[in-house]
N, C-alpha and C positions, 0 to 999 in steps of 0.2 A: 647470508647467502640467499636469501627468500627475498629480501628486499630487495637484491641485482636483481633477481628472476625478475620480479615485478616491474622493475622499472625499464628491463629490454623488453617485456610487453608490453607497456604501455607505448615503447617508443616506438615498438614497430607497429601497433596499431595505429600510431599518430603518421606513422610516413605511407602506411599502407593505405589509408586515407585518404590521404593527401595526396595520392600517387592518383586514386582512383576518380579523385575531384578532376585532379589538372587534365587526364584521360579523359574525358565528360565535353570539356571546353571544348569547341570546334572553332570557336572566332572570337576573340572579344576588345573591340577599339573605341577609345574616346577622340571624340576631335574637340575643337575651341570653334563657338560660332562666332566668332571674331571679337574677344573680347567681350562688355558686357551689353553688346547688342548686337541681334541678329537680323541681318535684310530679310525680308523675305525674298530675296532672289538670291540668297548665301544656299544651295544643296549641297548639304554633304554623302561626300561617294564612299561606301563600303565595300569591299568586295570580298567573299566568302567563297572558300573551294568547299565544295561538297561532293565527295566519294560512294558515302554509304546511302542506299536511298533507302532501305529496308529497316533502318531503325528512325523511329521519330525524335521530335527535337523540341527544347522549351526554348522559344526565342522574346529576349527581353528591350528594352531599352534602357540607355542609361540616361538619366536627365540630370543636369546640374544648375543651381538657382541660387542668385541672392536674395537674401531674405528681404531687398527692397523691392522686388519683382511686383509688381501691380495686381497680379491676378493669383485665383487660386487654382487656375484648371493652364492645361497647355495643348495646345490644338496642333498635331502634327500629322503633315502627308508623306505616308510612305511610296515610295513605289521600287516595285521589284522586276529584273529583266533576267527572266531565267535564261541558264545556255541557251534554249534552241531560240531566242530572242525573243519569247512571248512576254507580255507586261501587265503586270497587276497594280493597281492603284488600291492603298485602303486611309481613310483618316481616321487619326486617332484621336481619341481626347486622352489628356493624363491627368487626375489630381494630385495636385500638387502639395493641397494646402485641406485643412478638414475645415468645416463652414465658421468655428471661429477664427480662423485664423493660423489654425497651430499649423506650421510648416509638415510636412512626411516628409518621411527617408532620415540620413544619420547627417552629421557635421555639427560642430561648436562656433562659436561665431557668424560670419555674415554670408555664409554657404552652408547648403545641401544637398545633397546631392542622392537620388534612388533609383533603382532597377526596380520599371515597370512591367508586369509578364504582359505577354501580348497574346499567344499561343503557348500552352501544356503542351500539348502533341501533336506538332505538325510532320506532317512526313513530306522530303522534297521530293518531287514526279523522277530527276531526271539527275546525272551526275554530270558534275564540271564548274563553272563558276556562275556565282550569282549577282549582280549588283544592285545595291539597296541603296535607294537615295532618300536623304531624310531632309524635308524643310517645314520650316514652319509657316502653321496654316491660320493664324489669328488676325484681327484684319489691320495691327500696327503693322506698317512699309520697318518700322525698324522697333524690334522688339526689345525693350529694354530687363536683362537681369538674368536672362536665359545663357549661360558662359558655356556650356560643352553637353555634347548629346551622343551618342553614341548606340552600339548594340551588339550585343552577347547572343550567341548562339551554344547551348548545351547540349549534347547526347542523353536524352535520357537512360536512365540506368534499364537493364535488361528485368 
């Protein structure tokens, strides 16, 4: 009998968890920058509704790379059009890769792929939708190795 006890606690701490992760998420999408090369005039469009403005937000990026990709950093421009249509521009550097060479982030094989944080705790100004355009800012017209890029937006815990 001790051991059922135990194991509907463990299970409900596993869902109660789990409940309170998926709760957290506000946004999170991958796009394909076109197979394994990306234009630089490929932007991809995000669009995020944002309700609550009073709690802050850890906003990441997702990158995805084959391991024949040329470089160890990724140079990306974001730009953000908040509702009242005001626009921010920020460029990012990512690394990709540590100075021998060793790949970051998880995957087996000829992909990687990692959630870079960008902001811990940003707070948005204003509620309603946001659009987030992401392109890449290195100075190849066609970037070879970069496959999908993305961005997650979390509610930080209270």
């Amino acid at each position: 009998m001790a051991k059922t006890a135990q194991l509907i606690l463990v299970f409900s701490f596993v869902a109660v968890f789990m409940a309170a992760c998926s709760e957290r998420k506000v946004f999170d999408e991958v796009q394909s920058t076109g197979g394994h090369e990306w234009s630089a005039s490929n932007r991809l469009r995000f669009e995020a509704e944002i309700a609550d403005t009073a709690s802050t937000y850890r906003i990441m990026l997702h990158v995805r790379n084959h391991i024949d990709y040329q470089y160890a950093n990724l140079f990306l421009f974001l730009q953000t059009r908040m509702p009242n249509g005001n626009i921010t521009r920020d460029t990012i550097e990512c690394q990709l890769a540590d100075p021998s060479g060793e790949w970051y982030g998880k995957g087996t094989g000829l992909y990687r792929q990692q959630l870079i944080p960008l902001h811990n705790r940003l707070k948005f100004p204003l509620p309603g939708t946001y659009v987030f355009y992401l392109e890449q800012g290195m100075r190849d017209t066609l970037l070879f190795g970069i496959t999908d890029a993305g961005l997650r937006i979390e509610r930080n815990p209270l």
